[in-house]
Each structure stands twice: as C-alpha cells, then as structure tokens.
C-alpha positions, 0 to 999 in steps of 0.5 A: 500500500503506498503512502498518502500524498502529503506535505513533508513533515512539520516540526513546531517550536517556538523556544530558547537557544538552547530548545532549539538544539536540543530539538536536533534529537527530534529531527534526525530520526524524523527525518531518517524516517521519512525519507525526507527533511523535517520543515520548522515552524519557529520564531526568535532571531536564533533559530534559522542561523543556528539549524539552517543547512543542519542534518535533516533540517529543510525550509525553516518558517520563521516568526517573530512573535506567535503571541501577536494578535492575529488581525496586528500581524504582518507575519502571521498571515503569512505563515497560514499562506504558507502552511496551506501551500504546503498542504496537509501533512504530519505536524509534531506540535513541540510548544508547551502551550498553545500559542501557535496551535491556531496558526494550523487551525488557520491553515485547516491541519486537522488534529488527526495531523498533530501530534502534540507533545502534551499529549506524550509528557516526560517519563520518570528520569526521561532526558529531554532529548529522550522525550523528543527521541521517543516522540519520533517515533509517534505518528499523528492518527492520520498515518500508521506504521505500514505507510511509514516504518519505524527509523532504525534509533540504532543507527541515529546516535542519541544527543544533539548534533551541529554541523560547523561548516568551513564558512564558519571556520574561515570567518572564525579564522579571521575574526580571531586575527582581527581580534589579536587571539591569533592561532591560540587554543582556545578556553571559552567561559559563557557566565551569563543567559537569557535571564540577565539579558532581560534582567539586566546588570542591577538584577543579577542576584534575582537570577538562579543561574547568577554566580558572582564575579568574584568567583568567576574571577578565581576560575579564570586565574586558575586557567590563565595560571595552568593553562599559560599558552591559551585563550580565554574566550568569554561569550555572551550576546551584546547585552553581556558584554558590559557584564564581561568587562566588569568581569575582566577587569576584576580578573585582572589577567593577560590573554583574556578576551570578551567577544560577546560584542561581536558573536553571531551564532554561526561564529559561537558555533565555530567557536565552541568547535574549535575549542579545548573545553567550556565553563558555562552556567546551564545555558543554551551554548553548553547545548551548542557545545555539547552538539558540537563535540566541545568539552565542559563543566556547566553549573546548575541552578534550579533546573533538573540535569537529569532534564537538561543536562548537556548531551551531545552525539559526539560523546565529550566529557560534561561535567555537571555541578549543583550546589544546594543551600538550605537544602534546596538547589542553588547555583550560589552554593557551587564554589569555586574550587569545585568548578577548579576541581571539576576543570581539572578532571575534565577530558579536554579536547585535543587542540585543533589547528586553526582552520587554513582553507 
C-alpha cells in the first residue's frame, strides 16, 4: 500500500537557544524516517542561523512573535499562506502551550495531523532529548506504521548534533586575527543567559543561574595560571558584554578576551568547535557545545540535569555541578574550587589547528 500524498513533515517550536538544539534529537530520526527533511515552524532571531543547512533540517518558517494578535500581524498571515501551500501533512506540535496551535487551525491541519507533545509528557528520569527521541517515533492518527516504518534509533546516535561548516571556520579564522587571539587554543567561559539579558546588570542576584564575579574571577586565574599558552574566550550576546568587562577587569589577567560584542551564532558555533573545553552556567551554548563535540563543566541552578543536562552525539566529557543551600538547589552554593576541581578532571579536547582553507 503506498503512502498518502502529503506535505513533508512539520516540526513546531517556538523556544530558547538552547530548545532549539536540543530539538536536533527530534529531527534526525524524523527525518531518517521519512525519507525526507523535517520543515520548522519557529520564531526568535536564533533559530534559522543556528539549524539552517543542519542534518535533516529543510525550509525553516520563521516568526517573530506567535503571541501577536492575529488581525496586528504582518507575519502571521503569512505563515497560514504558507502552511496551506504546503498542504496537509504530519505536524509534531513541540510548544508547551498553545500559542501557535491556531496558526494550523488557520491553515485547516486537522488534529488527526498533530501530534502534540502534551499529549506524550516526560517519563520518570526521561532526558529531554529522550522525550523528543521517543516522540519520533509517534505518528499523528492520520498515518500508521505500514505507510511509514519505524527509523532504525540504532543507527541515529542519541544527543544533539551541529554541523560547523568551513564558512564558519574561515570567518572564525579571521575574526580571531582581527581580534589579536591569533592561532591560540582556545578556553571559552559563557557566565551569563537569557535571564540577565532581560534582567539586566542591577538584577543579577534575582537570577538562579547568577554566580558572582568574584568567583568567576578565581576560575579564570586558575586557567590563565595552568593553562599559560591559551585563550580565554568569554561569550555572551551584546547585552553581556558590559557584564564581561566588569568581569575582566576584576580578573585582572593577560590573554583574556570578551567577544560577546561581536558573536553571531554561526561564529559561537565555530567557536565552541574549535575549542579545548567550556565553563558555562546551564545555558543554551553548553547545548551548542555539547552538539558540537566541545568539552565542559556547566553549573546548575534550579533546573533538573537529569532534564537538561548537556548531551551531545559526539560523546565529550560534561561535567555537571549543583550546589544546594538550605537544602534546596542553588547555583550560589557551587564554589569555586569545585568548578577548579571539576576543570581539572575534565577530558579536554585535543587542540585543533586553526582552520587554513
């Protein structure tokens, strides 16, 4: 029996950096399953840089606010225009809410094409990209097992996966000349997240995964004394940058360089895949660095690492800290000759020559 004409499938999610990588674990075995690439439904200015050209990833419908009043959008009707030229076919809703659902309503996807993600929730101990693993493997009513087998899991490596590509390499090259880092091996340290961007610098000690300066600083001397021939690296987005530089001069120390002013995610990406290791706060570039192959101890706050700790194909080290005060998880109570103790146990990656091509 042949399969039912149909649009190739659809992916919906509308999240953070680091939800989009960890989507990866989803697309790869749709993909391999269909026989096809998997089309996202997404919004926020990450997320066409970072999975344009990845494995299995086709057209990438792009939104900047699924949250608009419809009759205020210039975009939303747009997408409706284009999902209904897509036609019917199966959707994987990944959004925790509904905010988009009525996107697909306006396009006329029935539900028997939807499968939402609400309706198959995490199972004890269930690793987030298990989950999305797990919901490749569920087709909306609409189609069965004998239109579409089964993808063979065993021959999909479980984890996230980023492909880094030699335009990335060339740019990374050359940005890294103009920033006089030149052909050093490279040490990255990410401090902030989405939570001090919006927060700002006055709030810092609002956010779970804030750690102080003054600990960050006795981090970066450790390295900068063990490690004398690298370049310490400290990531960011622009709004991190002047959080960066309070940081650096604290710190107080040669060879050291904040290039959050001045870091487009396919330069981060090229960055990380370049990189001997990475000391983050749990946040979206410790996914990007674990999908790209890139060693690190990650700091925890609040959230659980047996949900979102790090996890990539490529099988590098993460080492993972969380510390607790008053019996409840706090990021405050890792110190920081934890985070020295964990580098030092760390398999860091061999350093790699600066892309010539």
């Amino acid at each position: 029996m042949s399969a039912p004409t149909r649009a190739r499938p659809l992916i919906v999610r509308c999240g953070a950096f680091g939800d989009m990588v960890l989507l990866t674990a989803l697309i790869r075995p749709l993909s391999a399953r269909f026989g096809t690439p998997v089309d996202i439904l997404t919004s926020g200015p990450w997320s066409a840089p970072l999975l344009q050209g990845q494995p299995g990833v086709g057209d990438i419908l792009q939104l900047q606010s699924r949250k608009t009043p419809y009759w205020l959008s210039i975009e939303q009707p747009r997408v409706v225009r284009e999902l209904k030229e897509r036609g019917a076919g199966p959707v994987w809703y990944c959004d925790g809410n509904d905010a988009a659902l009525h996107l697909l309503k306006r396009a006329r996807i029935a539900d028997e094409w939807i499968v939402s993600v609400k309706d198959h929730g995490l199972r004890h101990g269930e690793h987030a990209t298990e989950q999305w693993r797990r919901l490749a493997q569920i087709l909306p009513a609409r189609l069965s097992d004998s239109d579409i087998p089964p993808a063979p899991l065993a021959n999909i490596a479980a984890g996230c996966v980023i492909e880094v590509h030699d335009a990335q390499r060339r740019d990374l090259r050359d940005f890294l000349m103009r920033r006089d880092v030149g052909d050093a091996p490279l040490i990255l340290m990410q401090i902030g997240n989405k939570r001090t961007m919006r927060r700002g610098l006055k709030r810092l000690a609002a956010n779970s995964k804030y750690w102080p300066n003054e600990r960050w600083a006795q981090v970066l001397r450790y390295l900068r004394e063990h490690h004398p021939d690298h370049a310490l690296v400290l990531l960011g987005t622009g709004p991190e940058f002047e959080l960066n530089e309070e940081l650096r001069a604290l710190a107080n120390i040669g060879g050291l360089y904040n290039v959050a002013d001045e870091l487009p995610i396919p330069r981060l990406l090229a960055l990380l895949d370049r990189a001997r290791g990475l000391v983050t706060v749990d946040s979206g570039p410790a996914h990007a660095a674990a999908a790209v192959g890139c060693p690190q101890v990650v700091l925890f706050g609040k959230a659980l690492p047996s949900l979102y700790r790090p996890w990539g194909a490529a099988g590098a080290d993460v080492k993972v800290l969380q510390g607790h005060i008053a019996g409840q998880p706090d990021m405050l109570g890792i110190t920081p000759q934890a985070v020295i103790s964990a580098w030092g146990e760390l398999a860091m990656r061999p350093p790699r020559a600066a892309y010539r091509g």
